[in-house]
N, C-alpha and C positions, 0 to 999 in steps of 0.2 A: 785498339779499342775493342772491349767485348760488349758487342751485342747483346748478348743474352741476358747480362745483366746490369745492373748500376750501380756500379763502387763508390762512385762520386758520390752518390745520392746518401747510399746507404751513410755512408762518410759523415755527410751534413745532417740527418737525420740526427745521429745521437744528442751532439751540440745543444739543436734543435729543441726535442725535448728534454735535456736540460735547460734551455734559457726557458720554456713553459712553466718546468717546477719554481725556478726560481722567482719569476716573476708572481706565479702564486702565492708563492711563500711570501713576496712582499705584499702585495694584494692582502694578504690574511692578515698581517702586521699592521698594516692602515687600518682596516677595517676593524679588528679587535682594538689595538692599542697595547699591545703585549705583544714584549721584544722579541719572545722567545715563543711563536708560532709558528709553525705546529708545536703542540708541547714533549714532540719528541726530539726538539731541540734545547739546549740549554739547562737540561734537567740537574747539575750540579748548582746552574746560578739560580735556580728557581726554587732548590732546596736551600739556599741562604737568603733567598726573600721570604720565602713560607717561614723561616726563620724569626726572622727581623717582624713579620707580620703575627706570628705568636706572643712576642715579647710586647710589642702594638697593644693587643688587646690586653692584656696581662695589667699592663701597666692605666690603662683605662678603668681595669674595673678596679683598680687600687684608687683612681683621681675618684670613684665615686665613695668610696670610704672615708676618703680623705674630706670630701666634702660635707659628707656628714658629720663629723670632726670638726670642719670649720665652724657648719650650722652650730652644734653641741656647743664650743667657745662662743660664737657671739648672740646666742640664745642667752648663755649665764653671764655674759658679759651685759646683757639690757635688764637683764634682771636687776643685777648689780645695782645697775643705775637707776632702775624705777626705785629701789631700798636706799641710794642714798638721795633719793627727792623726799623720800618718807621721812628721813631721819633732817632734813632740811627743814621739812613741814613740822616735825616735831619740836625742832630747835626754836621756829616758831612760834607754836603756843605757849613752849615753856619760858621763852623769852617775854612772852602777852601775860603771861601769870605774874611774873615779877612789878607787875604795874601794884601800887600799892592799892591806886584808888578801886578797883579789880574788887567787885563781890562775891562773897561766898558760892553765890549759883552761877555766876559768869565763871569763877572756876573749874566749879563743877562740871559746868557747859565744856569750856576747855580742856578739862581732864577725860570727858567722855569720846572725843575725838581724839586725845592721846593713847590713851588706850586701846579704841579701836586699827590705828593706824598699828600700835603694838601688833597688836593681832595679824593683822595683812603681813608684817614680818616671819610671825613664827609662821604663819600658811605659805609663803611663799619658801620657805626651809622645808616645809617638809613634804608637799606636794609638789613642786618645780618639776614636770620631765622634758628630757626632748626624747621623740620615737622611743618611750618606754624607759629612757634610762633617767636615773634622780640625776639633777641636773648640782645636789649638794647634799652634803653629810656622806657622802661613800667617793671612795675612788675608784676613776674610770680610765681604763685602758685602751687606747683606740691602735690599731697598726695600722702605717703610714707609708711602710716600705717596701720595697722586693723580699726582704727577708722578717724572718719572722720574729727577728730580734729588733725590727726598725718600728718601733711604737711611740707614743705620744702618751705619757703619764698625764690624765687632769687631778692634780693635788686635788684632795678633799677639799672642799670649800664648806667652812664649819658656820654655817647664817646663821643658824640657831646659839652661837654663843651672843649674837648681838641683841638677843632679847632682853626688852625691857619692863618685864613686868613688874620689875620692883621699885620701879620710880612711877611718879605722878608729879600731878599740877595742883594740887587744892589747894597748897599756900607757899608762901615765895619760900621759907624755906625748903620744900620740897621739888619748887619751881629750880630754883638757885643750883640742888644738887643736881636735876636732869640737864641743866642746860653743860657742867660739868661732864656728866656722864656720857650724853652725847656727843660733846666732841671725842671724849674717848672711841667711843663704837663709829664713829666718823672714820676716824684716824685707821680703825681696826679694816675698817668695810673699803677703804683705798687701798690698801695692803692687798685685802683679798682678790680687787679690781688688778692691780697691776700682777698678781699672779695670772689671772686671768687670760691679760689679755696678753700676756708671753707669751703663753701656750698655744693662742690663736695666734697668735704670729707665727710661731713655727710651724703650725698646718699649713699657713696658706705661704708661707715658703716653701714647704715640702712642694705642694701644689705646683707651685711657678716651675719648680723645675720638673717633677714629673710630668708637665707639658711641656717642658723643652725636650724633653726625652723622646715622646711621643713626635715630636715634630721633626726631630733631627733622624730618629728611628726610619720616621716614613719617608723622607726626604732620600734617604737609601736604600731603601726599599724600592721604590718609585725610581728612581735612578739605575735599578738591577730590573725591575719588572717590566715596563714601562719604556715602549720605542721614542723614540728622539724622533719629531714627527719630520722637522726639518729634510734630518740627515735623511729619513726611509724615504720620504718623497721626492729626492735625488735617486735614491738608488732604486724606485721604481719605476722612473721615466729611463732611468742607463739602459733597465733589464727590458724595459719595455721596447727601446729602437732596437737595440739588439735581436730580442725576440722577432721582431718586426723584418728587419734584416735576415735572420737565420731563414724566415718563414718566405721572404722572396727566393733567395742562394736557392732553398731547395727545391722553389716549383720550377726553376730555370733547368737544373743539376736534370730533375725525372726528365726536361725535353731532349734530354742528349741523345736516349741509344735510337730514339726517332727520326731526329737528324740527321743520324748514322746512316740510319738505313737507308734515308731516302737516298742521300750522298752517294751510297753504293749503286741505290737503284738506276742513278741517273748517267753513272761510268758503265753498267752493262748494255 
């Protein structure tokens, strides 16, 4: 045995502090929540979650485009349907004018409220926006997808062909033709609707799944970034007795060359 020094000790030291880093390093892992603390670890898996988490947002601020998009479809989609309550109402009057016994200012009365509802048609064609865009008479382009070719056509939607300023109510023959004519412009304003709400249908499918994307995205992301709380909190109570252990081993190891001595002192 040498006296002078302590090989043993020195021996169990190193161990020693390495089970201290280790146990830090778990220690850091708990306490952040990120697998890869310190972050001079794991720097390749951390550059394919920074990855995954670019693509994350990317794909968010496409869902809020997208949403405007849906708004845009079912804005012209209630539109739609306020015009064909109009053209209901109208069907109305002109159905009320066909009464024979119906006076000349009862139709008048009648036709002045045909007309007007006219009116609230061609205003809605041609003022309608949603966030600034005509919501009819132009086409509108929205992009939908990762690439710049992934867009959403809204056909023109022509409202202003459904104008009726050339029919009236003031006598049943004139009655007789509106009630004709609007079912045409009915017929025409359903067409328009079912283009409509196609269009919106495919937004808000695009939607569904760019949030599956977003989900399935972060789900491995989280799975690459993000410690298994379980598993660390095993492997920090391991690193922990051990440390614990190393940390006994070596206050015993430094009483040795003391031992020594006295051992010696007591054979002289």
């Amino acid at each position: 045995m040498i006296i002078g020094s302590n090989t043993i000790a020195a021996s169990v030291f190193v161990p020693y502090i390495q089970s201290l880093n280790s146990l830090q390093n778990s220690s850091l892992k708990l306490s952040t929540g990120e697998k890869y603390a310190p972050l001079s670890s794991g720097n390749a898996e951390l550059g394919i979650a920074n990855d995954f988490r670019r693509k994350i947002k990317g794909i968010n601020a496409l869902i809020s485009g997208q949403e405007d998009a849906k708004g845009y479809a079912q804005t012209q989609d209630e539109i739609l349907s306020e015009v064909a309550d109009i053209i209901q109402r109208m069907n109305e009057l002109a159905t009320s004018a066909l009464d024979t016994t119906k006076t000349a200012d009862e139709r008048a009365a009648l036709n002045t409220e045909f007309a007007a509802l006219d009116q609230e048609v061609e205003d809605l064609a041609a003022n309608s926006t949603y966030n600034g865009t005509r919501l009819f008479e132009t086409t509108t382009t929205v992009r939908i997808g990762l690439e710049t070719t992934d867009t959403v056509v809204f056909s023109r939607v022509r409202l202003s062909l459904l104008s009726f300023s050339n029919l009236s109510v003031t006598n049943t023959t004139a009655a007789q033709s509106a009630v004709s004519r609007l079912a045409e412009r009915l017929a025409s304003l359903n067409v328009m609707r079912a283009i409509s709400q196609a269009q919106g249908s495919r937004v808000e499918r695009t939607i569904s799944v760019s949030r599956e994307m977003v989900s399935n995205l972060g789900a491995t992301e989280s799975a690459i970034r993000n410690v298994d709380l379980a598993e660390e909190t095993g492997e920090f109570t391991r690193k922990q007795v051990i440390s614990t252990s190393a940390q006994t081993v070596l206050a015993s190891v430094q009483r040795l060359p003391s031992s020594a001595s006295v051992f010696l002192s007591n054979l002289q």
